[in-house]
N, C-alpha and C positions, 0 to 999 in steps of 0.2 A: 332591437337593442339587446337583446335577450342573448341570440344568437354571437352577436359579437364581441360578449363575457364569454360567453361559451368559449371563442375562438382563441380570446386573449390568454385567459385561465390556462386553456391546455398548452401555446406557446408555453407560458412561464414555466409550468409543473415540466416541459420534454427539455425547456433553457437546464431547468432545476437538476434534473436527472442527467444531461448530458455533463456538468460543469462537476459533479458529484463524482460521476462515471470518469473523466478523466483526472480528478485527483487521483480519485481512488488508483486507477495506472500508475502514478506517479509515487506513492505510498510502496505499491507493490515494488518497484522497481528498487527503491533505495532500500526496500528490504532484502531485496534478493542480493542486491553489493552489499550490506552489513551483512548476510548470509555466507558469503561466498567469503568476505575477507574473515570469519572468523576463523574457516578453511587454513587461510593462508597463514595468521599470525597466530593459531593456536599453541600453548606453549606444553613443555614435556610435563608430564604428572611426576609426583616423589618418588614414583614406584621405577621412572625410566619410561613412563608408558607413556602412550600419549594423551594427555588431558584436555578435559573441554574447557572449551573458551568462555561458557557461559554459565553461572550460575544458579539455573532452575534445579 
């Protein structure tokens, strides 16, 4: 009995980590197109120069 907690347990915990592991891909990715598009539609600074798209 013992054994086949064991077996289920680590199923769930490797379901757990693979289902985690492919958001996380999917996180990365739309980061890297809002990355890239800020690239694209960043607008000129007051100075003439070019300014960031982002606020930090």
């Amino acid at each position: 009995m013992i054994p086949l907690l064991v077996v289920l347990l680590l199923a769930l915990i490797l379901f757990g980590a693979g289902f985690a592991l492919k958001a996380l891909w999917w996180i990365a990715v739309i980061v890297l197109i809002v990355w890239a598009l800020g690239f694209v539609f960043r607008s000129a600074g007051s100075g003439g120069g070019r300014g960031r798209w982002y606020r930090w």
